[in-house]
C-alpha positions in Angstrom: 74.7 222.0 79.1 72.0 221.6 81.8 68.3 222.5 81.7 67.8 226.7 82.6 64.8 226.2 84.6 65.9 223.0 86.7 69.6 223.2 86.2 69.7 219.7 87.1 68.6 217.9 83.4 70.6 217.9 80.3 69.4 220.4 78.0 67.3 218.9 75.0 65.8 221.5 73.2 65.8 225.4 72.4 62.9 227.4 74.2 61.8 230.1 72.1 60.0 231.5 74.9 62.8 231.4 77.2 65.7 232.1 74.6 67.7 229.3 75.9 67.4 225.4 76.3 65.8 223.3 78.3 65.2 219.6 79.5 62.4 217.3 77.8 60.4 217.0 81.8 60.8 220.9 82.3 58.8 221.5 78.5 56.3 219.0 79.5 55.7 220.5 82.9 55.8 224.5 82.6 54.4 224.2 79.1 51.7 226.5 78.8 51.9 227.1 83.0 55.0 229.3 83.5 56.4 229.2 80.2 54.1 231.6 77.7 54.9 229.6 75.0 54.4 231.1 71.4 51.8 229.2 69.1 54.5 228.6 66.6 57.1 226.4 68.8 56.9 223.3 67.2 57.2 220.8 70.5 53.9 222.8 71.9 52.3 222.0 68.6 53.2 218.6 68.8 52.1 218.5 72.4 48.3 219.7 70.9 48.5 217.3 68.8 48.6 214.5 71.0 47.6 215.8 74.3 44.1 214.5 75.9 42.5 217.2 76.8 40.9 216.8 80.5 37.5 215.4 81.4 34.8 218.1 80.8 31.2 218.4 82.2 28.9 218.9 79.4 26.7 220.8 82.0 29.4 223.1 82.4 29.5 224.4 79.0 27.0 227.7 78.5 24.4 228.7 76.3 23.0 225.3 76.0 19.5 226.3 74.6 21.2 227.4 71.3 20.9 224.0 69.4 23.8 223.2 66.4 23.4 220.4 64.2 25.6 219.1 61.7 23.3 220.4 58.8 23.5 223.6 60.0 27.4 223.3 60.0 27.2 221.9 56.4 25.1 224.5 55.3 27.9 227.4 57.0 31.1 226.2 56.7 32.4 229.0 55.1 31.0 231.2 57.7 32.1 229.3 60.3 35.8 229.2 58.7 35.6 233.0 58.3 34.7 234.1 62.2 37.4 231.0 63.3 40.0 233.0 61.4 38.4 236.5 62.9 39.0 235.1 66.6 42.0 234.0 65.7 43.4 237.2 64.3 41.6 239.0 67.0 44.3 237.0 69.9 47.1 237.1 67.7 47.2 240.8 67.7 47.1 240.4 71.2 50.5 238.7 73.0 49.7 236.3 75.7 46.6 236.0 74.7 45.1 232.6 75.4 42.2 230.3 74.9 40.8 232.0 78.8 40.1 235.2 76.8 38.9 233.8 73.9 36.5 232.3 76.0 35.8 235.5 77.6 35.8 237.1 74.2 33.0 234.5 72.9 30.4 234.9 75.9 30.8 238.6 75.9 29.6 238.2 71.9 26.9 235.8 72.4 25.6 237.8 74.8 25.6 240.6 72.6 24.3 238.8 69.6 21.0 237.6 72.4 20.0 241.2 72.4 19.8 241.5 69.2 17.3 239.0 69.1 15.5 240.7 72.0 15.0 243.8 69.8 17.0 245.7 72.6 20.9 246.0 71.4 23.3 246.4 74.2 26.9 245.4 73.9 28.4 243.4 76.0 32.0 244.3 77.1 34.9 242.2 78.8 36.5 243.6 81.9 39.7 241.1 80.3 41.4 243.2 78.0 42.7 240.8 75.6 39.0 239.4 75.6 37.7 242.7 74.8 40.4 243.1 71.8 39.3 239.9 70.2 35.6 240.5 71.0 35.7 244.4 69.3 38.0 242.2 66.0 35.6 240.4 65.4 32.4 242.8 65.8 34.8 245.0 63.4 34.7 241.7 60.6 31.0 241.2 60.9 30.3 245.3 60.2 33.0 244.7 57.4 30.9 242.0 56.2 27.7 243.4 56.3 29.0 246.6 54.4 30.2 245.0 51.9 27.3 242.7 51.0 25.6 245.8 51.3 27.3 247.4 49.1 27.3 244.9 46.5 23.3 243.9 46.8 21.6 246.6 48.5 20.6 244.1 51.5 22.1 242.3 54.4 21.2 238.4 54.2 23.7 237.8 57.4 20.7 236.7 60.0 21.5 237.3 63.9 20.5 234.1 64.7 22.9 232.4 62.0 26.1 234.5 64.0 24.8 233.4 67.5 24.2 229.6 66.7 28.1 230.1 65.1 29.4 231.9 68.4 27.9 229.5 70.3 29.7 226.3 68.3 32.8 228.1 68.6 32.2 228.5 72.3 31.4 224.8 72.3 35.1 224.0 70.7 36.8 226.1 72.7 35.6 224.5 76.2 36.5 221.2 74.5 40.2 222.0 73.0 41.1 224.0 76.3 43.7 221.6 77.6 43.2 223.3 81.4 46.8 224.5 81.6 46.7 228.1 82.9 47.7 229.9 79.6 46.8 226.8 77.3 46.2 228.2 73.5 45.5 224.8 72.6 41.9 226.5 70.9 44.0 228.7 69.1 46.3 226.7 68.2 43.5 224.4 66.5 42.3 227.9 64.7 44.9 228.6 63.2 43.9 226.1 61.0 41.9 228.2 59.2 44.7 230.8 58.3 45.8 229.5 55.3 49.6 230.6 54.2 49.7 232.5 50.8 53.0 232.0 49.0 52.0 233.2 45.8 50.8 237.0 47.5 54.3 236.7 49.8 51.6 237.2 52.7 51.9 235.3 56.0 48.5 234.1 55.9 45.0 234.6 53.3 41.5 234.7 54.8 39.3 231.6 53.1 36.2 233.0 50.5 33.9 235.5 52.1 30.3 233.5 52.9 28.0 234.3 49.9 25.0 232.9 51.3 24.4 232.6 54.8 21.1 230.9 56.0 
């Protein structure tokens, strides 16, 4: 059986996306380009796993002035794991989404999160519409958040600064996981790390312990 895209290959293995089988060199190629591959097709996860992703400018990457060190990541790992898996969540409810919006959905955020700071709220919204899914998911998860420890202690320790230095290291990863294919989800994919399968509940995924303490 040859290859449905080229027709000229022997077929070696089933594309989910394309509900039939392709060649090896047609994967590698329209991976990600014209295929919309699904983040649970195991040859694109093996391709994240190996892939290099390409060359990147560090002056390209935004937001600059927002400095992250690794003690601040120490000290908010949990927090960080909790708004990975809201992003994540956020484009999986969305399909086709890929890393592009996510990026969209993250500057759109940290611009948000700067007025804050200014004392002047105004919310920044993505003309993208996937980006504006995932950006309004995860505003949703920090309100959650906020009620509950709220509800629990009377008092919000969440600090805007804290949720913009995170947005900001996300934004970080997700310029340096992007593989540069047109609808990589190579970021996602690396996200999805943080949604944790919960055999016990019969769930298809458990969000990791809330952040108790957030600096």
């Amino acid at each position: 059986m040859n290859c449905i895209l080229c027709n000229s290959r022997k077929a070696r293995r089933h594309c989910i996306a394309l509900h039939g089988d392709i060649c090896s060199v047609c994967c590698g190629t329209e991976r990600e380009q014209s295929i919309d591959c699904p983040l649970e097709c195991v040859y694109l996860q093996d391709a994240h796993e190996h892939e290099r992703p390409p060359d990147l400018d560090p002056a390209t990457i935004p937001n600059q002035d927002i400095s992250v060190t690794e003690e601040f990541l120490r000290a908010n790992e949990v927090f960080l794991a909790f708004f990975a898996l809201a992003i994540y969540e956020g484009a999986l409810a969305q399909p086709g989404a890929t890393d592009y919006d996510t990026r969209d959905a993250l500057e759109a955020l940290i611009k948000t999160m700067r007025t804050l700071q200014s004392g002047i709220y105004y919310e920044t919204v993505p003309d993208n519409k996937f980006a504006a899914s995932i950006a309004a998911h995860v505003q949703e998860k920090i309100a959650e958040l906020r009620r509950r420890e709220l509800d629990a202690t009377g008092a919000s320790s969440i600090k805007d600064s804290t949720l913009l230095t995170v947005l900001a290291f996300l934004q970080r990863l997700e310029y340096s996981r992007n593989n540069g294919r047109k609808r990589s989800r190579a970021f996602l994919d690396f996200l999805r790390g943080f949604y944790v399968p919960s055999p016990e509940s019969g769930e298809t995924g458990a969000q990791p312990d809330e952040p108790r303490v957030i600096l």
